[in-house]
C-alpha positions as CSV (number, residue, x, y, z in Angstrom):
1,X,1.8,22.5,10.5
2,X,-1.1,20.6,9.4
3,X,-1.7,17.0,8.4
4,X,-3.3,13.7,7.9
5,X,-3.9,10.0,8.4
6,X,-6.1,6.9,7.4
7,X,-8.2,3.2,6.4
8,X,-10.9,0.9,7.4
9,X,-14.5,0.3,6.2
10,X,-18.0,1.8,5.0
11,X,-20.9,2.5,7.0
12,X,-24.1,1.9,5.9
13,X,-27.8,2.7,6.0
14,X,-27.2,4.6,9.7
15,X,-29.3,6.8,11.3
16,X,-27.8,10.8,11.7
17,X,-27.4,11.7,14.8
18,X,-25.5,14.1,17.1
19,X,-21.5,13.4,16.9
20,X,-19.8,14.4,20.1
21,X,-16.1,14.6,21.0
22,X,-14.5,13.2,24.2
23,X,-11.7,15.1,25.6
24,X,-8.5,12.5,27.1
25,X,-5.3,13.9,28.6
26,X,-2.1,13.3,26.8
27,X,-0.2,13.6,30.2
28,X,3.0,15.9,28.9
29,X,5.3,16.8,32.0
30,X,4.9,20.7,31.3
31,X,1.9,22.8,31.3
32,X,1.2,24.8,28.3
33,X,1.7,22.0,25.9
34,X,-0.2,20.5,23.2
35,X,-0.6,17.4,21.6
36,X,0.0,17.3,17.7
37,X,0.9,15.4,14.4
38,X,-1.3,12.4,15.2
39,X,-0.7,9.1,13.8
40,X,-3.6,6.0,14.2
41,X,-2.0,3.1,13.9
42,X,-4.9,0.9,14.4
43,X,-8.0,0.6,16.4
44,X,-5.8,0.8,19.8
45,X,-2.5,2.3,18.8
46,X,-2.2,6.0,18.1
47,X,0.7,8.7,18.7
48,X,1.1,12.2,18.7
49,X,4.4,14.4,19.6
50,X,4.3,18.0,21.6
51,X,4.2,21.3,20.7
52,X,5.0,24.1,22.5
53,X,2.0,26.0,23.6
54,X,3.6,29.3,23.6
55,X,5.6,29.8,20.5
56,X,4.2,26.8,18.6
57,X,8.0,24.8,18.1
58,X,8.0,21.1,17.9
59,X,9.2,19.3,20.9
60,X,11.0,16.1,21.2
61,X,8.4,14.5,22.8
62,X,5.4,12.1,22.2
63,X,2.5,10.5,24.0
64,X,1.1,7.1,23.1
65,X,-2.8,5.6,23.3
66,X,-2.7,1.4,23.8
67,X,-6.5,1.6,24.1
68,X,-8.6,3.4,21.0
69,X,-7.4,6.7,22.7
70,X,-9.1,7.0,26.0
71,X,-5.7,6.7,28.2
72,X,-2.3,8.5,27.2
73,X,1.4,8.0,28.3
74,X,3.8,10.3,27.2
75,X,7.9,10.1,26.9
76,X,10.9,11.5,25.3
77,X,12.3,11.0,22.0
78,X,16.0,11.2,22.7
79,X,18.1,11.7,19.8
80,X,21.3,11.2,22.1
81,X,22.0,14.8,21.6
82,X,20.2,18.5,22.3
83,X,20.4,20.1,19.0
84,X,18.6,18.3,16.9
85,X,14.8,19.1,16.0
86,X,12.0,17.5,15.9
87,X,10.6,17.4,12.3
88,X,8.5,14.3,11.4
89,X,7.4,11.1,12.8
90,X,5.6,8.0,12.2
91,X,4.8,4.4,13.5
92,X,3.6,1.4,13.0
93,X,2.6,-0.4,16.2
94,X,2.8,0.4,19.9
95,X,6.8,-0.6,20.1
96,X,8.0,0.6,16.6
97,X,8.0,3.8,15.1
98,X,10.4,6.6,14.1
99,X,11.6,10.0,14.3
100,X,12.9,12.2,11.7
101,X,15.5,15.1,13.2
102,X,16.9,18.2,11.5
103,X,20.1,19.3,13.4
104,X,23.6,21.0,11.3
105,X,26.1,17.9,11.0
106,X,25.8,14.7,9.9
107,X,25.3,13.0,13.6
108,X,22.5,15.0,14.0
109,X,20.7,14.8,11.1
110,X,18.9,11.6,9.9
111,X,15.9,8.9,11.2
112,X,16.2,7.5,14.6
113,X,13.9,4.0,15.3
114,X,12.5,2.9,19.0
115,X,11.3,-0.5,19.2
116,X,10.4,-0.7,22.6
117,X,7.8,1.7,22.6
118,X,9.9,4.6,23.0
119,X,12.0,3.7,25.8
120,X,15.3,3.7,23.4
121,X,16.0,5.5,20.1
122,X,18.5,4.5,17.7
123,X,20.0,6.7,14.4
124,X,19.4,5.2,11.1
125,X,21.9,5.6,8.1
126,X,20.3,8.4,6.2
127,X,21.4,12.1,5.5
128,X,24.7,14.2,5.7
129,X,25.8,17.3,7.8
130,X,23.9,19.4,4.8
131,X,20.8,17.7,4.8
132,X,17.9,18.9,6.6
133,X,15.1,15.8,6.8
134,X,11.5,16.8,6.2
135,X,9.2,14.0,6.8
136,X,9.4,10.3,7.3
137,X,6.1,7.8,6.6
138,X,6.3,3.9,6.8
139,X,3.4,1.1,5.5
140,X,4.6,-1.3,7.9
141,X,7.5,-2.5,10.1
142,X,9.7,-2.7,6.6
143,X,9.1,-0.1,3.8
144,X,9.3,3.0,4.6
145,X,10.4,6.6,2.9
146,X,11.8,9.8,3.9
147,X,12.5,13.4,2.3
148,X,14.7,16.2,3.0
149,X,15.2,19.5,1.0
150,X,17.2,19.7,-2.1
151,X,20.8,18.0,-1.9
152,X,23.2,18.0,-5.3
153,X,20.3,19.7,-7.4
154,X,17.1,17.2,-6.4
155,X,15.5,16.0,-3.5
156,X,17.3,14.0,-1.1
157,X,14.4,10.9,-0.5
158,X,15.1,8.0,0.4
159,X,13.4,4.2,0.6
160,X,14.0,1.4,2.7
161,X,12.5,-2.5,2.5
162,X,13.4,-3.2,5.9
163,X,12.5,-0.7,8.3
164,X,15.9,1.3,8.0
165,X,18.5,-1.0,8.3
166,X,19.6,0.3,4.7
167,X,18.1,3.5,3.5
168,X,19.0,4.0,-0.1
169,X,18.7,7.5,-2.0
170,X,15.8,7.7,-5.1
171,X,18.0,8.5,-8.1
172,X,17.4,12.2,-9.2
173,X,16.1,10.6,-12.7
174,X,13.3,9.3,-10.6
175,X,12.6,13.0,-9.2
176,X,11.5,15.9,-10.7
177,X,13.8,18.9,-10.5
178,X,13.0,21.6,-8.3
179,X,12.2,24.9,-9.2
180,X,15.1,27.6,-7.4
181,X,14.8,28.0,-4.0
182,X,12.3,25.1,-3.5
183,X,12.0,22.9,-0.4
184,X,9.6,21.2,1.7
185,X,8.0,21.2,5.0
186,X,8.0,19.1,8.3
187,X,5.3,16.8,8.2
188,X,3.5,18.1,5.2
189,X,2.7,15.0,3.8
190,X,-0.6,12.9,3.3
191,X,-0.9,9.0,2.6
192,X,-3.1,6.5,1.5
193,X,-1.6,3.4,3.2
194,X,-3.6,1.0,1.0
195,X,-2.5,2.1,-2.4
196,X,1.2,2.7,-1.5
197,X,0.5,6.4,-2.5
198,X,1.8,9.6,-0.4
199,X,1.9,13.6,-1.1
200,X,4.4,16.4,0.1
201,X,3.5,19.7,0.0
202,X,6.4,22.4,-1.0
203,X,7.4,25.6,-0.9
204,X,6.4,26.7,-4.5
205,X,3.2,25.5,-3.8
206,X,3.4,22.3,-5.9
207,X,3.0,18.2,-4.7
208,X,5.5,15.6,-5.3
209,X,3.8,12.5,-5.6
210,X,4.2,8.7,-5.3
211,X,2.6,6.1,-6.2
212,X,5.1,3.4,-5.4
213,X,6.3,4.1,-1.5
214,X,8.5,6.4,-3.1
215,X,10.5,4.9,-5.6
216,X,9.6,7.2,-8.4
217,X,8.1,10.9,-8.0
218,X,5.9,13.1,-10.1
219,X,4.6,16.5,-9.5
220,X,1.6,18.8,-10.0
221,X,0.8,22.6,-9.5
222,X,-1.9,23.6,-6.9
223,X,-3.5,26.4,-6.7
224,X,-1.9,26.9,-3.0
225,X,0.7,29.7,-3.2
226,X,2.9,28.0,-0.6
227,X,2.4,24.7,1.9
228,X,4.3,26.5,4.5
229,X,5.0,30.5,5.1
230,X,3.2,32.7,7.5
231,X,1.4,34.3,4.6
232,X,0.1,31.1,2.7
233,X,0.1,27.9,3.6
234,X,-2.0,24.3,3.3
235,X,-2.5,21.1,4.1
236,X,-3.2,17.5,2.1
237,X,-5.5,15.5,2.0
238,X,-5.6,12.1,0.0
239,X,-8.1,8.9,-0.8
240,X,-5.7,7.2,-3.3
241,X,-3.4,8.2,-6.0
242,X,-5.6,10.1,-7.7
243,X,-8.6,11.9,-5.1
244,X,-7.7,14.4,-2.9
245,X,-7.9,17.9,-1.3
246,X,-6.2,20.9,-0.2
247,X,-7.1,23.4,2.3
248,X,-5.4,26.6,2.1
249,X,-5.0,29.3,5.3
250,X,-8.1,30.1,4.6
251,X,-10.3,27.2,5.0
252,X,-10.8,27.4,1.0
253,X,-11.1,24.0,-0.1
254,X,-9.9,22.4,-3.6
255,X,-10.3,19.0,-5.0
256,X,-8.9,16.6,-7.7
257,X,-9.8,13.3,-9.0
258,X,-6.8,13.2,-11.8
259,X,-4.1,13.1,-9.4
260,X,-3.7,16.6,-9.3
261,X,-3.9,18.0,-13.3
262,X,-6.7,19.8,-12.5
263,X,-8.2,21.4,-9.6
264,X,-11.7,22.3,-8.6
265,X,-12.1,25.2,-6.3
266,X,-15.0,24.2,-3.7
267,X,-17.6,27.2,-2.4
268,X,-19.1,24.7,0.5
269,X,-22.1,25.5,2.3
270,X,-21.8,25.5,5.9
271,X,-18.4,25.9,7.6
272,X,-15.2,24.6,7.1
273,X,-12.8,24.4,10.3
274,X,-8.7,24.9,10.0
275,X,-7.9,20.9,10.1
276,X,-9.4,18.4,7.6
277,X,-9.2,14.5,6.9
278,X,-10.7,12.0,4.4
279,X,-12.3,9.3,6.0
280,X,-11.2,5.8,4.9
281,X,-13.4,3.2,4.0
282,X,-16.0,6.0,3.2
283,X,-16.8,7.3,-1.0
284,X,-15.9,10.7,0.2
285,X,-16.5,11.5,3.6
286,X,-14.4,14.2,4.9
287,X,-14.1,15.8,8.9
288,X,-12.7,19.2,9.6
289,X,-11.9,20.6,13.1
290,X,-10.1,24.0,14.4
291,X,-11.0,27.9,13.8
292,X,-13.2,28.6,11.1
293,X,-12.1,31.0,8.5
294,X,-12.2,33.9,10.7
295,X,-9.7,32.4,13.7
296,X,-12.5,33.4,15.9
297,X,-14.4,30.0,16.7
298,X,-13.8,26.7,17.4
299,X,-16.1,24.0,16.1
300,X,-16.0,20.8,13.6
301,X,-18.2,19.6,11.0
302,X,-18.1,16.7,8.3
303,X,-18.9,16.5,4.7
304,X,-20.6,12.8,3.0
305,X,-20.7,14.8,-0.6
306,X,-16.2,15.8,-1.0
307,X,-16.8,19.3,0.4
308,X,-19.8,20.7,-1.3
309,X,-21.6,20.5,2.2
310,X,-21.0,20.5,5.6
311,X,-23.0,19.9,8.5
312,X,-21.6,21.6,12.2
313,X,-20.9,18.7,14.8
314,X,-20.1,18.8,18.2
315,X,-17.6,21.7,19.8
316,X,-13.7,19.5,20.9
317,X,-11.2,22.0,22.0
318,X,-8.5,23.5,20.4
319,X,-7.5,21.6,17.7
320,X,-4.3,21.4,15.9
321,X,-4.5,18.5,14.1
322,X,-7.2,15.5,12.8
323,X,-6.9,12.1,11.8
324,X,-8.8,9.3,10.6
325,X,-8.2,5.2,10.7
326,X,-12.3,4.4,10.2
327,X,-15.4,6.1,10.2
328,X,-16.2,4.3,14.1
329,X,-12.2,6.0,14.9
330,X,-11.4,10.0,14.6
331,X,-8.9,11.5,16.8
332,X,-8.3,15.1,17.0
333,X,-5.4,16.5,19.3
334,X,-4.2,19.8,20.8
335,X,-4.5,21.9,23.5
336,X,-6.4,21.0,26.8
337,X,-10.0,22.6,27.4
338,X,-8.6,24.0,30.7
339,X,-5.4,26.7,30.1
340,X,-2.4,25.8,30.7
341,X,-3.1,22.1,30.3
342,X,-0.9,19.3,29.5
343,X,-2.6,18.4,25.8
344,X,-5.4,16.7,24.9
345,X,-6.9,14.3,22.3
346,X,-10.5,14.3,21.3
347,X,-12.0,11.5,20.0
348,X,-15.1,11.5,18.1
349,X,-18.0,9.1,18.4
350,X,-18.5,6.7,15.8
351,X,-20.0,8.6,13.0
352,X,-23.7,7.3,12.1
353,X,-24.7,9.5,9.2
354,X,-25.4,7.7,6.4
355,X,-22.6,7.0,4.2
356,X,-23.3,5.8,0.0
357,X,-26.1,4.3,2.0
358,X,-28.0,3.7,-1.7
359,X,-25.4,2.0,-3.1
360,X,-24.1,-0.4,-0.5
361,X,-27.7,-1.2,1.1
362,X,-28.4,-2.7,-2.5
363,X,-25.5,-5.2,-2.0
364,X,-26.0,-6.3,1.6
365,X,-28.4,-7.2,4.2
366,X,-28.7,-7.8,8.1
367,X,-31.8,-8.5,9.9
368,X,-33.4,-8.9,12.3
369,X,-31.5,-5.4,13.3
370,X,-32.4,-4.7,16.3
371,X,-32.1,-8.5,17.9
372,X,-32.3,-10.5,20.6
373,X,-29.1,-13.3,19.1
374,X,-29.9,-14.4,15.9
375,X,-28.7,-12.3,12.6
376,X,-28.7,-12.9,8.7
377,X,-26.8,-11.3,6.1
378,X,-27.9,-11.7,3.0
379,X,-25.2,-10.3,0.4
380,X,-24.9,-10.3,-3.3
381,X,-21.1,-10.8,-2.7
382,X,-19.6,-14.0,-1.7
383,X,-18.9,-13.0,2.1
384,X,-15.3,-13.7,3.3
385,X,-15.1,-12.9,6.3
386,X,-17.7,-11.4,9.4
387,X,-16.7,-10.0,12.9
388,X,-18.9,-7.9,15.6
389,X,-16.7,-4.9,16.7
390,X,-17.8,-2.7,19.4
391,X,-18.4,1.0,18.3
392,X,-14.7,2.0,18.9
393,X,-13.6,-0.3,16.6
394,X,-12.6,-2.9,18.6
395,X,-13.2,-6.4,17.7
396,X,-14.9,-8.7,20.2
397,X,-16.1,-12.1,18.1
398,X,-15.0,-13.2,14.5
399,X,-17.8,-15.6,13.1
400,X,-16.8,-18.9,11.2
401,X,-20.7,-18.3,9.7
402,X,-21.2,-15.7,7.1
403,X,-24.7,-16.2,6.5
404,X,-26.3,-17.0,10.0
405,X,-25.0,-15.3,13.5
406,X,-25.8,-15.8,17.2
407,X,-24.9,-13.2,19.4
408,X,-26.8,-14.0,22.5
409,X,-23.2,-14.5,24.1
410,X,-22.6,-10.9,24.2
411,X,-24.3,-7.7,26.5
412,X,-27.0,-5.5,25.1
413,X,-25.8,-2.5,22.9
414,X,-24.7,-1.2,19.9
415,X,-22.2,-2.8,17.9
416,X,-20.9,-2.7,14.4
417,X,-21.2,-5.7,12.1
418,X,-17.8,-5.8,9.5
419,X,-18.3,-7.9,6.3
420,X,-15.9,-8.3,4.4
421,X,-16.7,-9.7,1.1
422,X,-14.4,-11.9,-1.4
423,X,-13.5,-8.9,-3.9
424,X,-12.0,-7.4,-0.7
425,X,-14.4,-4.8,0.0
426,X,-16.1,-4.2,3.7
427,X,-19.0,-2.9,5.0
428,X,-20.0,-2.5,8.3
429,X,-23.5,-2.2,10.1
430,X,-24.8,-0.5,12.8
431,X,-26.0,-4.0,15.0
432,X,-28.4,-3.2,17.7
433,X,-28.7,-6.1,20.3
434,X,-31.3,-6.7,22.9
């Protein structure tokens, strides 16, 4: 299916140019496989698991980036037995993450953990012989949640505080009922990590929602028939608890900003690709990759307005997936360029249209930009905190100054310059040096 991911700062007052996509390996062992259900951890961490390339099942396998995705390594994810699934998976760091498997009994159904980067899995205390787990999501290396299909009349989620040990059942009070026949889908789920809030998608075409890492659910209708069939499905998109987007099968997009009592159906001009993501840190910045609406070609574009426009970027490959951690980190994965390749991830160069350049260039300024060491920000916030990153996101000085910088230490380039103010809000600037 399709997905998600998320968080970081705002870019301001940047120049639009051409975005291009870089294509990296994942290095699966079979040909004919693809790379999908990406999760960015951070600047340097990201994972994605397999998917068969010829009939499009899941495989119980996952390859790993260490470096802002330019180099992959790919293992197993060994559930200690052959019949259970692959349905959901999530992580944290480079060592810890987990697996969610759907199997028929109760030793292979439930949440298995690695914390050794994948060498070693472990099952988790979650789910019975009649369960069948649907997603899993954790905001750090304790709270976590998980969801399987109806069990005893209401959903069978559970939460932990620390990262599994004990996974204890939401009470149905804190669910809403679901309607007959109702269920959801692997990895039809979106999150905003900052807020605590994350989505599921079901069968009915409705969203359970949280708010609180899943300790109490509501729900909303959508105007998507079904998250998951052959002949209507959709994916999630989210900002926080109360923004977000759908896009159906057919690239039509729909958005809220009441959590989902009302939706606006969006006629967008320019084209909308099979795969969409809200960028953090940005007002409303969204990236779509894929087919367009007519399966026939492959492109990405990116929206600064929620969907109303779109503007065509550069051509990745086949994509099956797209994620976001920053507007200076998108990863798209999938197929390789070359048939019968081993997967691929795309990453996208840092994005340098202007982003609610009005509104944020009123608050903060940093000159001499471009410069041959010496920088001023001037900010009618009480800055925090300043570091230089280099345009992947990685940071390479943190400043004990926040109102005059030297960077004569480091090479000519392009950087970005992160301020973080005192209210907790960041901004980051495109830094030229000399």
């Amino acid at each position: 299916m399709k997905k998600l991911l998320l968080t970081s700062f705002a870019l301001v007052a940047m120049a639009t140019q051409a975005q291009t996509w870089t294509e990296y390996p994942a290095n699966f062992s079979a040909a004919s496989t693809g790379l999908n259900n990406i999760k960015i951890v951070d600047a340097n961490v990201a994972w994605g698991t397999g998917v068969n390339g010829t009939n499009g099942q899941s495989l119980k396998i996952f390859s790993k980036t260490i470096n802002g995705g330019t180099s992959w390594t790919s293992g197993t994810i060994n559930f200690g037995n052959s019949t259970t699934g692959l349905s959901d998976f999530t992580a944290v760091s480079a060592n810890v993450a987990w697996a969610a498997g759907n199997g028929s009994s109760a030793a292979t159904n439930g949440v298995w953990k690695t914390t050794d980067g994948g060498s070693t899995w472990t099952k988790q205390s979650a789910y019975a012989a009649t369960s069948f787990p649907d997603i899993v999501y954790f905001w750090d290396e304790n709270n976590g949640v998980t969801m399987g299909d109806p069990v005893g009349g209401y959903y069978e989620i559970y939460t932990t505080t620390n990262g599994g040990a004990l996974w204890t059942r939401v009470p149905s009070a804190n669910i809403p009922a679901p309607q007959p026949g109702e269920g959801g889908y692997t990895t039809i789920k979106a999150v905003a990590k900052e807020d605590g809030t994350i989505w599921f998608g079901t069968s009915e075409g409705r969203v359970y929602k949280s708010s609180d890492k899943g300790a109490t659910w509501s729900v909303a209708v959508t105007p998507i028939l079904d998250f998951g069939s052959l002949a209507a499905n959709g994916e999630i998109t989210i900002k926080n608890a109360n923004t977000a987007w759908l896009m159906d099968q057919d690239n039509a997009i729909f958005a809220t900003d009441d959590a989902g009592e009302t939706w606006d159906f969006l006629s967008p001009n320019g084209t909308v690709y099979s795969s969409f993501a809200y960028v953090p840190g940005t007002t409303q910045t969204l990236i779509s990759a894929g087919l367009d609406e007519a399966g026939e070609i492959v492109g990405s574009s990116i929206s600064t307005d929620g969907g109303l426009n779109w503007t065509d970027l550069d051509e990745p490959g086949q994509v099956l997936d797209i994620a976001a951690f920053s507007p200076s980190h998108i990863i798209a994965s999938g197929y390789s360029s070359t048939a019968g390749g081993t997967g691929s991830a795309y990453k996208l160069s840092p994005l340098l249209a202007t982003v609610d350049a009005n509104q944020s260039a009123k608050k903060l300024s940093v000159y001499p930009n471009p410069t041959n060491g010496e920088v001023n920000i001037v900010s009618k916030s009480n800055v925090k905190n300043v570091q230089l990153l280099d345009m992947n996101g990685k940071v390479i000085k943190n400043f004990s100054s926040t109102k005059q910088l030297n960077i004569s230490s480091v090479g000519s380039g392009v950087y970005l310059l992160k301020v973080t103010t005192e209210d907790g809000k960041s901004t980051a600037t495109k830094l030229v040096k000399k």
